[in-house]
Structures are given as C-alpha cells and as structure tokens.
VEXLUMFI-387682 format. One record per residue (C-alpha): residue number from 1; x, y, z. Coordinates in nm, 4 decimals, decimal comma, m for minus. Each point is the difference from the previous one (the first is absolute). Example, Ala and Ser with C-alpha at 12.3 -4.5 7.8 and 13.67 -1.06 7.14 Angstrom:
% VEXLUMFI-387682
<resi:1 | c1:1,2300 | c2:m0,4500 | c3:0,7800>
<resi:2 | c1:0,1370 | c2:0,3440 | c3:m0,0660>
% end
This chain:
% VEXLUMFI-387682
<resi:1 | c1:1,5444 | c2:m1,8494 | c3:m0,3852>
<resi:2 | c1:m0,2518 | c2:0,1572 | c3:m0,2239>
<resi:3 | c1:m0,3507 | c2:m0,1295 | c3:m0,0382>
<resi:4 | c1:m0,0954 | c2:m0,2393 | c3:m0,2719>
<resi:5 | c1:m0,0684 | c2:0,2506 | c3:m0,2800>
<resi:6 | c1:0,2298 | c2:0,3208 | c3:0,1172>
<resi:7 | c1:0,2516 | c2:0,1095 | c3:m0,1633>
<resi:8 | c1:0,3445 | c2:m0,0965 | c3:0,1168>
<resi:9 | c1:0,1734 | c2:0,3089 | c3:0,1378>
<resi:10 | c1:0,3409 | c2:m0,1149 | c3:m0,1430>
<resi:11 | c1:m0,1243 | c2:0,0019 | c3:m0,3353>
<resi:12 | c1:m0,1310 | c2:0,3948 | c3:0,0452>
<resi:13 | c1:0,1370 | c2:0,1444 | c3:m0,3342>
<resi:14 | c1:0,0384 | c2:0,3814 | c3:0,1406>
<resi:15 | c1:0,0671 | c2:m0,0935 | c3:0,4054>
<resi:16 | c1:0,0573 | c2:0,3933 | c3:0,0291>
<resi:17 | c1:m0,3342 | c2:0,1119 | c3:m0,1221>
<resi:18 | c1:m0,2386 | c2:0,1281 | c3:0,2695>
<resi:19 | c1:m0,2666 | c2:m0,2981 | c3:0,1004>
<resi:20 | c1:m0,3068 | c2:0,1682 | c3:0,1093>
<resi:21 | c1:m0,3326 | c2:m0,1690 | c3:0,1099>
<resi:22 | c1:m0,2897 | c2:0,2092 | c3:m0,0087>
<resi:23 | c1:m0,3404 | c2:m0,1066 | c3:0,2236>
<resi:24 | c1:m0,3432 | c2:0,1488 | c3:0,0492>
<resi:25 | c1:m0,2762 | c2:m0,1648 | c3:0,1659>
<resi:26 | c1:m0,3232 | c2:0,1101 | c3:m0,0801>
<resi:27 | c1:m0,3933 | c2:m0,0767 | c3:0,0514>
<resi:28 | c1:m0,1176 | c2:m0,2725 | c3:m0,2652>
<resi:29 | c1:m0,2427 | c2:0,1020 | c3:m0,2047>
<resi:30 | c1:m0,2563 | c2:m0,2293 | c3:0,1156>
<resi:31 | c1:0,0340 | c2:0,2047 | c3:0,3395>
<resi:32 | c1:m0,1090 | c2:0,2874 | c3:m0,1274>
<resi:33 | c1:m0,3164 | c2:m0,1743 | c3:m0,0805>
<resi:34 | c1:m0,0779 | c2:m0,1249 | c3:0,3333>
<resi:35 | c1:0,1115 | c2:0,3159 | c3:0,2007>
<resi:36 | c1:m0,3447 | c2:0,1856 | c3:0,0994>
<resi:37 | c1:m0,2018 | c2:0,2454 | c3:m0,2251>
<resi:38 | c1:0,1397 | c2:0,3036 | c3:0,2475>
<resi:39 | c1:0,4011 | c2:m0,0991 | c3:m0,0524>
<resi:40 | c1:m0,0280 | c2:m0,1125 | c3:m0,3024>
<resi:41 | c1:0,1199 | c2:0,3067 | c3:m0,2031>
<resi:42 | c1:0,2438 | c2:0,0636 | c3:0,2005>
<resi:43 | c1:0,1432 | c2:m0,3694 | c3:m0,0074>
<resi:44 | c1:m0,0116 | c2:0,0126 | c3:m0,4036>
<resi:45 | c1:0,1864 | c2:0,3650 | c3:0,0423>
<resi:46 | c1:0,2794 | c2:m0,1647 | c3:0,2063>
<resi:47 | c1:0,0312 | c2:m0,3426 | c3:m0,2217>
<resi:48 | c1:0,0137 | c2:0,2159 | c3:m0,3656>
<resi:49 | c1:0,2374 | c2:0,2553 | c3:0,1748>
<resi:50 | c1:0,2428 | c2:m0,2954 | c3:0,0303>
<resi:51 | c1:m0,0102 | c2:m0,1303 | c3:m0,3007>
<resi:52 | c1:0,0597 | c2:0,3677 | c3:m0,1462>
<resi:53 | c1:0,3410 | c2:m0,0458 | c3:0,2507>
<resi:54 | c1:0,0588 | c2:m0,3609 | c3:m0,1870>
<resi:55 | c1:m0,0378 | c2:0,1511 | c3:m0,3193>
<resi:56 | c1:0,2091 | c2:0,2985 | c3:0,0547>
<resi:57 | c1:0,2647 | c2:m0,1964 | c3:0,1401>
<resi:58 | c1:0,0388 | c2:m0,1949 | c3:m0,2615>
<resi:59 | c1:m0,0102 | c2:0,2151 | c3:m0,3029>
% end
C-alpha cells in the first residue's frame, strides 16, 4: 500500500523507465553562520561546492 498522496505503482504510465532517486545531505545554511570564525571559510567552501554538485546534476 502506498502512502496517502503517492502515486499508485499500477498506474506508472512507462513501468520500464529507469526510477532513480537522487539524495545529498548537506550543512544548512544557518550552520555556516554559527560554525567559528577559524572554520568558517572552509564550511561555506564545502556547503557551495555541493550545491555546484546539485546544480550540475541537474542541468
């Protein structure tokens, strides 16, 4: 049984097309904020280097 909202699986109108579900966890912003004056460059490095991954993922 699918959750209230969720597709239902029988109604898929291409069941042979790849399903793919892509995840990346990543500092929230406000982090980068509270993260100490010495770490904080490097935090804001690491969070803008994974949204450059989101982005060129999806493009």
């Amino acid at each position: 049984m699918a959750p209230p909202g969720a597709p239902d699986p029988a109604e898929d109108d291409d069941e042979d097309a790849p399903h793919q579900t892509w995840i990346l966890a990543t500092t929230h912003p406000s982090a980068i904020l509270r993260t100490p004056d010495e770490a904080r460059d490097a935090a804001y490095a690491a969070l803008v280097a994974d949204l450059r991954l989101v982005a060129h993922a999806l493009a």
